[in-house]
MARLUM-982626 format. One line per 5 residues: number of its first residue (from 1); their letters; for each residue x, y, z of C-alpha. Coordinates in steps of 0.5 Angstrom, whole numbers, plus 500, padded with zeros to 3 digits. Example, Ala and Ser with C-alpha at 12.3 -4.5 7.8 and 13.67 -1.06 7.14 Angstrom:
BEGIN
1 = as = 525/491/516 | 527/498/514
END
This chain:
BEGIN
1 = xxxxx = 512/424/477 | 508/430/479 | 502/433/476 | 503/437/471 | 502/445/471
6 = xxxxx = 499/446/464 | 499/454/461 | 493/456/456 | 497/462/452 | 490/467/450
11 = xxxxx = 493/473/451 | 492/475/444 | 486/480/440 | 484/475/435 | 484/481/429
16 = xxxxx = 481/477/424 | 475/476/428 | 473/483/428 | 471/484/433 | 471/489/440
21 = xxxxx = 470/482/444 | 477/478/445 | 477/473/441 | 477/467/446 | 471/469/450
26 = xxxxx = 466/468/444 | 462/462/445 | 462/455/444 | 456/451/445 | 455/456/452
31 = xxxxx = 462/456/454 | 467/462/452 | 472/459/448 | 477/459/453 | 473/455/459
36 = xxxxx = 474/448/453 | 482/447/454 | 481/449/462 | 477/445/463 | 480/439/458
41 = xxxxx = 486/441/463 | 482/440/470 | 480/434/467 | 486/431/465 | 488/432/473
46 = xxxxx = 493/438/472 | 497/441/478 | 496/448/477 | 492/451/471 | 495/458/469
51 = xxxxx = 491/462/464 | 495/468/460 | 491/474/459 | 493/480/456 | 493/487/460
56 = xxxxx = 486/489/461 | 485/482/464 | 478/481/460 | 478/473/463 | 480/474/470
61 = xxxxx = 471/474/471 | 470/468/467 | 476/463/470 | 473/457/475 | 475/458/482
66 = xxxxx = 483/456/482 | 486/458/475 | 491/463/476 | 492/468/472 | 498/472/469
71 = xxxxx = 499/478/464 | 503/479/457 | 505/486/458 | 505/487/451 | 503/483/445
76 = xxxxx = 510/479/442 | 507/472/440 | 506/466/443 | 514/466/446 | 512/473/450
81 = xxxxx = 506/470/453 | 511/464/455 | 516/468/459 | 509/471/463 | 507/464/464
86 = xxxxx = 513/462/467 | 514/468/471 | 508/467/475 | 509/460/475 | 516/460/479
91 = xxxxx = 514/467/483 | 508/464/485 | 508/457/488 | 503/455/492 | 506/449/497
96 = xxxxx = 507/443/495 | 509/445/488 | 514/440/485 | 518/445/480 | 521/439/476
101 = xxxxx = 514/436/473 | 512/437/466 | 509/443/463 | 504/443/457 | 502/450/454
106 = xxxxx = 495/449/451 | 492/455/447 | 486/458/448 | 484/459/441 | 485/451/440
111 = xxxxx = 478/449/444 | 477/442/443 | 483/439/446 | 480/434/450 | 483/431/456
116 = xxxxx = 485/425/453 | 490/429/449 | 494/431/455 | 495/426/458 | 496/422/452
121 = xxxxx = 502/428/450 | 504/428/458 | 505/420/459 | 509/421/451 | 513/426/453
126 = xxxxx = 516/422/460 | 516/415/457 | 521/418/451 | 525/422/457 | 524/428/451
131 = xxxxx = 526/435/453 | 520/437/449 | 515/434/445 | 510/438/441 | 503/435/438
136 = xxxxx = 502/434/431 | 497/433/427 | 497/431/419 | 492/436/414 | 489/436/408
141 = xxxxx = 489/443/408 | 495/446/413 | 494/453/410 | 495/458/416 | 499/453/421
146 = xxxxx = 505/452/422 | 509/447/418 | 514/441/423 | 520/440/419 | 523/434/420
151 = xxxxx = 531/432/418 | 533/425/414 | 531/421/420 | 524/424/422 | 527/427/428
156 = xxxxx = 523/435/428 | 528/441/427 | 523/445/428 | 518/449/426 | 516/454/420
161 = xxxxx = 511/460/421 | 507/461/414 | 503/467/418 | 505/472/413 | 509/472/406
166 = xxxxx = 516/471/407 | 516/466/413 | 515/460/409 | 519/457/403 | 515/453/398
171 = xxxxx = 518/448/400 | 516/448/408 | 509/451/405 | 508/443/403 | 509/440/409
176 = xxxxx = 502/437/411 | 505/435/419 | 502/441/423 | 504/445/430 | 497/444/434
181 = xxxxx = 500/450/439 | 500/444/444 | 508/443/447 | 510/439/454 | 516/441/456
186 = xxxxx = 521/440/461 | 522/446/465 | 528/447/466 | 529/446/458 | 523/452/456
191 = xxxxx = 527/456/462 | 534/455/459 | 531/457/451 | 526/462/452 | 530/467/453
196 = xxxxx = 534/465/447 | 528/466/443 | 529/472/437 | 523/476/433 | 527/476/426
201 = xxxxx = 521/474/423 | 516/478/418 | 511/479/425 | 517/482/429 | 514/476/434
206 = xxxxx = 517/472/439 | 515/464/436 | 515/459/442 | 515/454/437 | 522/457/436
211 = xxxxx = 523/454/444 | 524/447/440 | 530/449/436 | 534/451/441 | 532/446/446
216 = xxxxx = 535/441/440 | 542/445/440 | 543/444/446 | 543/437/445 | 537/435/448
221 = xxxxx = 531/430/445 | 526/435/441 | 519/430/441 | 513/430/435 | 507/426/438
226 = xxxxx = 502/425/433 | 494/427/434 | 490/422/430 | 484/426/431 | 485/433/428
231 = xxxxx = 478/436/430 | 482/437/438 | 487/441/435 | 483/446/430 | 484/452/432
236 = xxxxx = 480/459/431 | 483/464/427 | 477/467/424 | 469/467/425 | 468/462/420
241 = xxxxx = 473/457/422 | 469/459/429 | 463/456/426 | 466/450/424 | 469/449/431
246 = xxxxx = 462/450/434 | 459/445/429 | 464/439/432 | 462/441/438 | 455/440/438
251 = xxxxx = 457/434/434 | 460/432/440 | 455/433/445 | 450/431/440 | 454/424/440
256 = xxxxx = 455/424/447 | 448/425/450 | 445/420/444 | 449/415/446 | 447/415/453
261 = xxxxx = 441/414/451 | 437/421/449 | 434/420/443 | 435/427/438 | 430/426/433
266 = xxxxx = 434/430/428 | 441/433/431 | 442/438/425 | 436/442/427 | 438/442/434
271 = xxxxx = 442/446/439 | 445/444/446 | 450/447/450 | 456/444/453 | 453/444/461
276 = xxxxx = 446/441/459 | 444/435/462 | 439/430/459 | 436/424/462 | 436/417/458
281 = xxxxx = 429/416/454 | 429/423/454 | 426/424/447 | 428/432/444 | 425/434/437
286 = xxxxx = 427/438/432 | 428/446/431 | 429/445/440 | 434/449/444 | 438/447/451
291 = xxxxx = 441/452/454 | 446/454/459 | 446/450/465 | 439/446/464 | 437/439/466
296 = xxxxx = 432/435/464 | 430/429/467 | 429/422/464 | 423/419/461 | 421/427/458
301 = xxxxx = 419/430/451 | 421/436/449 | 417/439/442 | 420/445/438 | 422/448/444
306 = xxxxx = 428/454/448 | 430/452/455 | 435/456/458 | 438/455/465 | 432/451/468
311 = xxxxx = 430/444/471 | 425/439/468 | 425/433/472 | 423/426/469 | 416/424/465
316 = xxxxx = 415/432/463 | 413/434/457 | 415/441/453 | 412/444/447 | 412/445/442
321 = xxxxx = 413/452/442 | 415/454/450 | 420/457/453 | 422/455/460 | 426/462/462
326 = xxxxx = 433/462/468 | 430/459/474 | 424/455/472 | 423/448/475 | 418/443/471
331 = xxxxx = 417/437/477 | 416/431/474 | 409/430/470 | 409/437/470 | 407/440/462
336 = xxxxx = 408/447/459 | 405/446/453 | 404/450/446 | 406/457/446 | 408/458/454
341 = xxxxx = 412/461/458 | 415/460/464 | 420/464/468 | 423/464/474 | 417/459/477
346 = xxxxx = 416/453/480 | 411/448/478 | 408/442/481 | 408/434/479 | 403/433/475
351 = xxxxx = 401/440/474 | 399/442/466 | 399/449/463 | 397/447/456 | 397/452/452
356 = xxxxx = 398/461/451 | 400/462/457 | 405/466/462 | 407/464/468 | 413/469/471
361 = xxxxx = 416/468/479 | 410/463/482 | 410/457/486 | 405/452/483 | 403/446/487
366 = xxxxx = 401/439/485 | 396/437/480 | 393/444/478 | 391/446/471 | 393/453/468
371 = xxxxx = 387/454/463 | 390/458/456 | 392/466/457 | 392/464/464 | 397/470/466
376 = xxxxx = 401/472/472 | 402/479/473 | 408/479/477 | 410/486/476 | 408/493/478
381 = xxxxx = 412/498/474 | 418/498/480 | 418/490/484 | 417/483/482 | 412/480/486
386 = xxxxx = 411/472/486 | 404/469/485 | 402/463/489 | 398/457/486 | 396/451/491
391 = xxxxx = 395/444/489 | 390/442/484 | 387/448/483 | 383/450/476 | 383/457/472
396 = xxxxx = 379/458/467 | 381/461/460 | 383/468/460 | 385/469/467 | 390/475/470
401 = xxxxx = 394/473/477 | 395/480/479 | 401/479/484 | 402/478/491 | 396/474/490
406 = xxxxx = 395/466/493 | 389/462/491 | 388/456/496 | 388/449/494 | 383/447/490
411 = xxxxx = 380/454/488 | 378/456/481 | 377/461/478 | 372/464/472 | 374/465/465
416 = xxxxx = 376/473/464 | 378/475/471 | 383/479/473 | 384/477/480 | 387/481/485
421 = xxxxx = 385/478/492 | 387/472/494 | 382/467/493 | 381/461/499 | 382/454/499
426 = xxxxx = 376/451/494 | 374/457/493 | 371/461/486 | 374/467/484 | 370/472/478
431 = xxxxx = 373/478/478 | 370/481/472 | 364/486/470 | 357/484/469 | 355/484/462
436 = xxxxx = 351/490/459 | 347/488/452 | 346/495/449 | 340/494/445 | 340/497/437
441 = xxxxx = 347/499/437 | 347/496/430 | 343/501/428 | 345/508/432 | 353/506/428
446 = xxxx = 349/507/422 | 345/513/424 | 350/517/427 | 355/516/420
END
């Protein structure tokens, strides 16, 4: 069989949110909501991977290369979204699309859907032969998810949505088995029932979920594949159910990274993105933030610290109270000690900035040591400008790199100069005025009060 074409359904507003922002673009350990389940659906080897969006196509500038895109006119629920997705997938095959493989339909607002979960649903699906099979999962608390009616013989009839008052008996409200919003479908069977689909309900919405019931009256196998791990398939509906989603997922990443062998002293008071990479006897202290697409070696130490979008290559060490900003590389051995700042630099093997300094858009060399306040200033009111440093340079305390400015290997400089010029290989730069002691300047204040 094919690989599957798999549709994510993240057309909706998210009303509950409260917010400007579509609900599927707000965060989850660095990633917009929507990226978890595409990137679930890429890993699960999907055939194509379609993305429905709604008119203002908010997400088309977040999708990876290769996702398609398709627009819901208008907001008619889940069944709406459905007819879009499968008009776009039968106007727009690419070559080689097999039309008979399966389709599964994830939603955007169910973010840790893994790829495991979709393959085991597709491999359920075809294995029973079923025209449909939805995956389920069983709550202690189902208040606000729809309710999967079986009939005497545990076959599902259908689903119940509990959205608003009237939808669900108190019966059907009991119900612990819970529609997850994950379906796989044979195509012709989704094609033959959603137009059959009627928004008779309290929301006036087309439910995809009804899709099972008139597949089933037609005489074909409606399928429930259980998901043991309900965490995969919680969904978001407001701003509190989005924290406890981001809360897994970092539980997850945490899990992730320690069991490969990075030691997170106090995982609860750290926070790491999802694309983060981290070498094995990495140690990470607490109250320290990974973020974006930063990587960091093994063998390093980063104390009470925020990374953003940088390298830090193996044996360094960071903080505590540092912040590496978008484009810095620390090379291996390298420090950026308590309270610096790196931006935009690269700095050398071995290279030590101990402390109370800023470096923005350098080049440091090997083996150079960056005395405290050491400041780059890399900005002339209109341009940035790039400092410099060679190998096994010494700056003293208080030092100020106006850029462009070069200082040669094995320079120095002396404590409180503001340099201006470039000073030559093992040279000493002093760019400071000569100190002037005023005599009696006590006794001049007191006089003149």
């Amino acid at each position: 069989m094919s690989a599957p074409s798999v549709v994510i359904l993240a057309a909706g507003k998210g009303t509950r949110m409260r917010s400007e922002v579509p609900k599927v673009l707000h965060e989850i350990c660095g990633r917009p909501m929507v990226l978890w389940p595409v990137l679930a659906a890429l890993e699960a080897g999907a055939g194509r991977v379609l993305v429905v969006d709604s008119p203002e196509r908010a997400l088309a500038d977040v999708l990876p290369e290769g996702v398609e895109l398709a627009v819901q006119p208008q907001p008619n629920g889940t069944g709406g979204a459905a007819v879009a997705a499968m008009s776009k997938l039968d106007s727009e095959a690419p070559p080689g699309f097999d039309p008979a493989a399966p389709i599964v339909i994830l939603s955007g607002d169910v973010p840790l859907v893994s790829a495991d979960v979709i393959t085991a649903l597709v491999q359920a699906h075809l294995e029973r032969g079923a025209a449909a099979t939805m995956a389920t999962t069983i709550l202690d608390d189902p208040a606000g998810y729809g309710r999967v009616v079986r009939d005497a013989g545990g076959a599902v009839t259908g689903v119940v949505e509990t959205k608003r008052p009237g939808d669900a008996s108190e019966a059907e409200l009991a119900i612990r088995e819970v529609n997850t919003g994950i379906f796989a479908f044979e195509p012709r069977a989704l094609r033959g029932a959603l137009p059959r689909l009627s928004a008779e309900n309290a929301q006036g919405e087309l439910y995809l979920p009804q899709a099972l019931e008139e597949i089933r009256a037609e005489g074909m196998d409606v399928a429930a594949h259980v998901v043991d791990d309900r965490r995969v398939v919680l969904g978001v509906n407001d701003r509190v159910a989005l924290a406890q989603l981001r809360r897994l997922a970092q539980d997850a990443i945490h899990e992730r990274h320690m069991r490969a062998g990075v030691g997170i002293v106090d995982p609860a008071a750290t926070v790491i993105d999802a694309d983060v990479e981290i070498g094995r006897d990495t140690v990470i202290e607490p109250f320290t933030t990974i973020r974006g697409a930063t990587r960091i070696g093994s063998g390093c130490v980063v104390r009470h610290s925020y990374l953003l979008d940088c390298v830090v290559e193996d044996g360094a060490s960071v903080g505590p109270f540092a912040y590496l900003r978008p484009g810095t590389v620390l090379r291996a051995g390298a420090k950026a000690g308590s309270f610096v700042e790196v931006k935009n630099s690269d700095i050398g093997a071995g290279t030590k900035i101990p402390h109370l300094s800023y470096i923005g858009d350098a080049d440091v060399g090997e083996g150079t040591n960056l005395g405290a306040a050491t400041i780059t200033a890399n900005y002339d009111g209109r341009d940035k400008h790039r400092t410099t440093i060679g190998s096994r340079v010494q700056t003293s305390v208080d030092t100020t790199l106006v850029a462009p400015v070069t200082l040669g290997d094995e320079a120095r400089t002396g404590a409180g100069s503001v340099i201006t010029e470039d000073v030559p290989a093992g040279a000493l730069g002093i760019a400071r005025e000569r100190q002037t002691n005023i005599e009696g300047y006590a006794d001049r204040r007191r006089e003149s009060r």
